[in-house]
N, C-alpha and C positions, 0 to 999 in steps of 0.2 A: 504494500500500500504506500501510500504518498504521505511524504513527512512535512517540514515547513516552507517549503519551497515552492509556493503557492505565487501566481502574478495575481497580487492585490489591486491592480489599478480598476478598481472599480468604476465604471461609467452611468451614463443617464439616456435617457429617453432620443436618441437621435429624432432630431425633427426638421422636416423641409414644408416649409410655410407652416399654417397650423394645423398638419398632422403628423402626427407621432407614427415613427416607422415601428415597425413589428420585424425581425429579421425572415426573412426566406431562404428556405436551405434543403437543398439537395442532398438527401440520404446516403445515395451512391458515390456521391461525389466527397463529400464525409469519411466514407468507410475508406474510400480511397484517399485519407489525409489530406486531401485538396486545403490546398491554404488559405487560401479565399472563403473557405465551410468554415473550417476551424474559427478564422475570424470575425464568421458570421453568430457558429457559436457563441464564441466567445461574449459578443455581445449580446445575442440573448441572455446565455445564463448571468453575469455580471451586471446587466445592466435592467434591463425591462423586464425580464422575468420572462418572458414570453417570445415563441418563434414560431412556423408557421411548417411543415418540412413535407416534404413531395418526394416522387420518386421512391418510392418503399417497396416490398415485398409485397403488402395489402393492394388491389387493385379496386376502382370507384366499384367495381360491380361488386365486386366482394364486401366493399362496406355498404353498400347500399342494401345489401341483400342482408346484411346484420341488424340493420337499422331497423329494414319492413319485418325482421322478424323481433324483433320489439314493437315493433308499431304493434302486430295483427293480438301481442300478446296482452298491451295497456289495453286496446279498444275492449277485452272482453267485460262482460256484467262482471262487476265488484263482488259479487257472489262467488264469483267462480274463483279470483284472484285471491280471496282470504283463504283458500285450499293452500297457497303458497304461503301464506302471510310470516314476514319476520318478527313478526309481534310479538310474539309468546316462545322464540327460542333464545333467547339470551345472549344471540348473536347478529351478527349484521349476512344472513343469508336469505335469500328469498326477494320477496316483493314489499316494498313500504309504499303505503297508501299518501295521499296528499295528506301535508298537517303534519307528518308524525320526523319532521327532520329539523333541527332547528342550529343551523349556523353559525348565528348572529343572533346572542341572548339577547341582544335591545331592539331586535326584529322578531316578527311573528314565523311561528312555526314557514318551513317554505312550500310552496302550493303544490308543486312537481309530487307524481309520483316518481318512483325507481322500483330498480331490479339488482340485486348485488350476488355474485357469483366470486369463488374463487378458486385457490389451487386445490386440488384433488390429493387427499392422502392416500393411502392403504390404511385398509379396517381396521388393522392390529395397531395405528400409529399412534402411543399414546398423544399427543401434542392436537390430534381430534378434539379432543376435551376442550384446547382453548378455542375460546371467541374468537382469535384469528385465524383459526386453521379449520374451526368450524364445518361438517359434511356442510354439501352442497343440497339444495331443495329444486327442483325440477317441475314442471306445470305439464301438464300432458296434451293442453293447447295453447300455444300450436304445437304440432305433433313432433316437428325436426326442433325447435326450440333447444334442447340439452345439446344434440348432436352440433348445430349450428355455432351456436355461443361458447364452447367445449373448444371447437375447432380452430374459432376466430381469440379467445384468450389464452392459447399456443403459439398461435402464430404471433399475436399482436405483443405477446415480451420476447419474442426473440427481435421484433423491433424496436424494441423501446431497448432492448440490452446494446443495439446498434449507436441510437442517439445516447445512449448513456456513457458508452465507452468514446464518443467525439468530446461531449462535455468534459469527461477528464482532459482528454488530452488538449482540448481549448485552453482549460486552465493551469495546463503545466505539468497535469500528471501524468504515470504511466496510464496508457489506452486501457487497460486490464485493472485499475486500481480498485474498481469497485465490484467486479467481476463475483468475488468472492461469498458476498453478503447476499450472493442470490441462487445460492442454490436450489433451498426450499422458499423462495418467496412468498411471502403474504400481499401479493400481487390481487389488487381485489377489480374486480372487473363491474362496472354497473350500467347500467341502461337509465338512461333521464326522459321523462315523460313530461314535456310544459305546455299545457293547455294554450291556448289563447286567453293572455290575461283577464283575473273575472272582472266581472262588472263594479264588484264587492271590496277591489282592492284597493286596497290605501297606501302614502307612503311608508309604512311599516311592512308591507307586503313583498313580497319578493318571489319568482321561481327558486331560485335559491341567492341569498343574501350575501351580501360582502364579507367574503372569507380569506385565507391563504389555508391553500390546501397541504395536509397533516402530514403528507410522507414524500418521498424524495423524489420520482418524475413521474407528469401526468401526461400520458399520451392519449388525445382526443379524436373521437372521428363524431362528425356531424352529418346533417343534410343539409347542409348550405343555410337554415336556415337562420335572421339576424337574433343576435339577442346577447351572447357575451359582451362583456363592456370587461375592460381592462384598466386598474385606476397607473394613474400616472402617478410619477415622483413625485413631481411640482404640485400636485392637484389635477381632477378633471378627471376624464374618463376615453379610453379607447375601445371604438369599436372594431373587434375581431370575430370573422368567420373563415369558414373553410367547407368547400363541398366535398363528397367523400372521395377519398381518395387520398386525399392532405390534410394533414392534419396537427391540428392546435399544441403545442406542446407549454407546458411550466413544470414550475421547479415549487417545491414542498418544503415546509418549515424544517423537515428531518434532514433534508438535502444542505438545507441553510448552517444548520449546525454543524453539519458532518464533514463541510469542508470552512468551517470558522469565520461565516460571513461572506464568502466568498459567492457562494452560486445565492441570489436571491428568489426566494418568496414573494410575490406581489399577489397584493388583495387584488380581486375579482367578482362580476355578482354577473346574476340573470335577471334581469328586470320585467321580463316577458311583454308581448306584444301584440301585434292585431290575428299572426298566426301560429298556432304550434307547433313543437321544436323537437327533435330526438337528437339528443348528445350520448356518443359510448365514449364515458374516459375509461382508460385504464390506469390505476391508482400504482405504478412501479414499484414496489417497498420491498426491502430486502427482507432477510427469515430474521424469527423473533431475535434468538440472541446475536444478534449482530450490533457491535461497540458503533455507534453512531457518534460517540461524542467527539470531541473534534482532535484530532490525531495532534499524538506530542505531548497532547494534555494528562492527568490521572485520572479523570475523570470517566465514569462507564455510565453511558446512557442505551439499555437495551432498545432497538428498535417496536418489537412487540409492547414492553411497558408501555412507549411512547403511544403507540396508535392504540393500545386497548383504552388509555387513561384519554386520547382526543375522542374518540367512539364515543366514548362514556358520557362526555358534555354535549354531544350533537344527535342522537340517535334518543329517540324520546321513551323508546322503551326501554332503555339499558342505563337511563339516569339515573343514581342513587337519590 
């Protein structure tokens, strides 16, 4: 792993007239060290939190075909959906209804429903037992559902392990440094449901509220449709989308820590609109006992502690 020898030059929001660039970056071109990626890296992770990345393994049709099979599963009767419900497992697997996710404690629960999936143990695996390793729960419509989103949360970390291994090396570390923390990942995969804003909402309302997300890379795929807003350094807000195929990426409070400031965290919300939205992030996190704290230091911060103890304050059935 990477010791202190971190390029600290932190940057800001590049801006040409009044809009705030977002970086765009070539996957392929990345993996092939391309100078020009790296330093487009570079200024995503260090500076805005946020890049944009194309050219991947995932093709539009293959995310688009992830997406409708969320779409066909939110539209069913809520009858059917509470067969799935993460309500009453003590974990964050299954389906969460609107209402039951809350963000942003000075905002109201967020209206979105979701779908949360994650890595598959073996039966015998004690580590089942925890919250983040938690079996998987499966809906029997639509009928490819399991097989679909199974197939697409395999593929989709061996891309996100791509942009992950750029980031280091953007910042100076070996391509491989982080490599290590993900063998058994608590890679949690979710499906975002946002209605067309209600009639009923207020400024305390949100599809989901201004947050920075809990764990170290989010890799996103969307349906083109508008609705993420990106806060700026200075103040204000940027708007970012992506159609499938490309896809949204940032960086997580655990990322923040794990290289000592360096890769930043930026707040984010959904404020929802005239039409509704399907977002797949996939939540990147390394496996539980992984030393996140920031290298060089004494300090040990398990990753798993980290995200069972953020779960705990945002996940409305698993608040104490």
């Amino acid at each position: 792993m990477y010791g202190k020898g971190f390029d600290k030059g932190l940057g800001e929001v590049k801006e040409k007239g009044s809009v705030a660039m977002i970086p765009s970056i070539d996957l392929a071109r990345l993996r092939a060290q391309d100078a020009d990626e790296l330093a487009a890296m570079k200024e995503a992770a260090t500076g805005v939190g946020f890049a944009t990345v194309y050219n991947t393994d995932l093709s539009a049709a293959r995310v688009t075909h992830v997406i409708e099979t969320y779409r066909t599963f939110f539209k069913l009767p809520e009858a059917e959906k509470q067969a799935v419900s993460m309500a009453g497992t003590g974990a964050n697997r299954g389906w969460g209804a609107a209402g039951t996710e809350q963000v942003d404690p000075d905002a109201n629960p967020d209206y979105k429903q979701y779908y949360d999936s994650g890595v598959d143990l073996p039966a015998d695996d004690p580590r089942r037992a925890m919250p983040v390793y938690a079996p998987n729960i499966w809906p029997d419509v639509p009928e490819e559902f399991e097989q679909v989103i199974r197939a697409y949360y395999d593929d989709a970390r061996v891309v996100a392990l791509s942009v992950l291994r750029g980031v280091a090396q953007s910042i100076g570390a070996p391509r491989d440094a982080f490599d290590a923390g993900f063998e058994t990942p608590m890679a949690l995969l979710r499906g975002n449901y946002y209605p067309q804003r209600p009639d009923w909402a207020g400024a305390n309302d949100f599809g989901i509220a201004t947050h920075t997300d809990y764990g170290c890379l989010t890799l996103l795929a969307t349906d083109g449709s508008p609705g993420l807003e990106v806060r700026k350094r200075g103040g204000g807000w940027i708007p970012i989308s992506a159609g499938p195929g490309t896809f949204v990426i940032n960086f997580g409070e655990m990322m923040e820590v794990w290289t000592d400031g360096v890769v930043r965290a930026t707040p984010h919300r959904v404020v929802g609109g005239l039409a509704e939205r399907i977002s797949v992030p996939l939540f990147f996190n390394p496996a539980h006992d992984t030393n996140v704290a920031p290298l060089g230091s004494d300090k040990v911060i398990l990753a798993g502690e980290h995200l069972a103890a953020r779960f705990g304050e945002t996940y409305l059935h698993l608040k104490k």
